[in-house]
C-alpha positions, 0 to 999 in steps of 0.5 A: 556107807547107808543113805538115810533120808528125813523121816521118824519112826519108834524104835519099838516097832518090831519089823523096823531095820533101827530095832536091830541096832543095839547101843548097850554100852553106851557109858563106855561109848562116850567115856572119852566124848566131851558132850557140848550143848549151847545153854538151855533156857526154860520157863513154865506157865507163862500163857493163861489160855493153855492148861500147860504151858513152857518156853524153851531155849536152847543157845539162839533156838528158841521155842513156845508150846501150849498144851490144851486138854484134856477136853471134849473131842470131835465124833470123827476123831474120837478114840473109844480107848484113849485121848487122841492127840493132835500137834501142830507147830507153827513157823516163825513165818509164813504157813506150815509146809511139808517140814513142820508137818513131818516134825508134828509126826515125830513130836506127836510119835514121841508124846503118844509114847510117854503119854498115859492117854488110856486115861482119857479116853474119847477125849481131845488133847492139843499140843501147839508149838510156835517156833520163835527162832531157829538157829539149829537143832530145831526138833530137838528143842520142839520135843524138849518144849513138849515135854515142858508143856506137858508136864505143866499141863499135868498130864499123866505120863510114864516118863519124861522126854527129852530131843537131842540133835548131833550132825556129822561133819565132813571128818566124820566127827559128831558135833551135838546140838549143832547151829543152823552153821554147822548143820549147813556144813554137815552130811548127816543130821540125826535127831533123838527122843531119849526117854528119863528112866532108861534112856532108850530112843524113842523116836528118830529123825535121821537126814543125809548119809551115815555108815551103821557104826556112825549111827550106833555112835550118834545115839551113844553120843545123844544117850550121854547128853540126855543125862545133862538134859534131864538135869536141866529138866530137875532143876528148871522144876525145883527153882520154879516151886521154891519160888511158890513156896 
């Protein structure tokens, strides 16, 4: 059994133990896995302050994003080839602590990898979450909301995003897109960036203890889910312009 603690990381860093692992047959793999994710919810454009904005809602997690940029950017963090993005996520109460600060990484991580920020360079662009409720799965439904508010802003990106939670219960079975429940009653918890065009792990955010065939079949499972995900994604975008037109 490997233990693994909180942390995010791309998988497209070269001396990192998780480029090692390899989920190629991914298809095959959940072949047989009936994926279940709680009810999805999104709605885009709904603050005018922002330049992009999106809710999203998965089962009773619930959460709000504005994007803002790009705009003019502080001399101090200013980058001469690209934008440099900022994320801040905000908790339902009280001040931001050591968790939100490890989950603005992973989403900020993420962003960065499917933004084409190279065309904005020496500029500014922020993204704030606020976290509505939390009824599990929570950075996956932060990373979802991101992406949503992103593609709202308009922003030139390379792919779309999607975050996708599973938790490994005592028995060993994966269970995607847990509650606040069934994340108490696990040993593991594992968060995904997959991204929509070849549905490779861009980020990840492991908790708890899992053996490296567990994992293999964790991002197998999250692979498989992504693809309703982006589905959802397809379809929230066309009922909203058919609604324009």
């Amino acid at each position: 059994m490997t233990h693994f603690y909180t942390k995010c990381f791309l998988i497209e860093q070269p001396d990192h133990f998780m480029i090692k692992i390899r989920v190629s047959n991914w298809q095959t793999v959940c072949k047989s896995t009936d994926i279940s994710l709680r009810e999805f919810g999104c709605e885009q454009n709904l603050l005018s302050r922002p330049d992009g904005s999106a809710s999203f809602i998965q089962g009773d997690t619930s959460v709000l994003a504005g994007m803002y940029g790009p705009a003019e950017v502080k001399v101090s963090k200013e980058i001469y080839d690209r934008a440099t993005l900022e994320v801040l996520i905000q908790p339902k109460v009280g001040l931001p602590s050591v968790r939100e600060r490890s989950q603005e990484q992973c989403v900020r991580e993420t962003c960065e990898a499917s933004l084409l920020s190279f065309l904005h360079p020496r500029s500014s662009l922020t993204l704030i979450l606020q976290v509505v409720h939390n009824d599990g799965s929570l950075l996956s439904c932060l990373l979802n909301a991101a992406c949503m508010a992103l593609m709202d802003a308009g922003l030139p990106m390379s792919c779309l995003f999607c975050g996708v939670t599973c938790a490994i219960n005592s028995d060993g079975q994966i269970i995607t897109d847990p509650t606040v429940a069934q994340e108490k009653e696990s040993r593991a918890i594992l968060t995904f960036a997959i991204d929509s065009t070849d549905h490779k792990v861009l980020m990840s955010s492991t908790q708890g203890s899992f053996s490296v065939y567990e994992l293999q079949q964790c991002i197998a499972v999250c692979q498989k889910a992504s693809e309703k995900i982006f589905l959802f994604y397809r379809d929230s975008v066309q009922r909203r312009y058919s609604k324009t037109l």
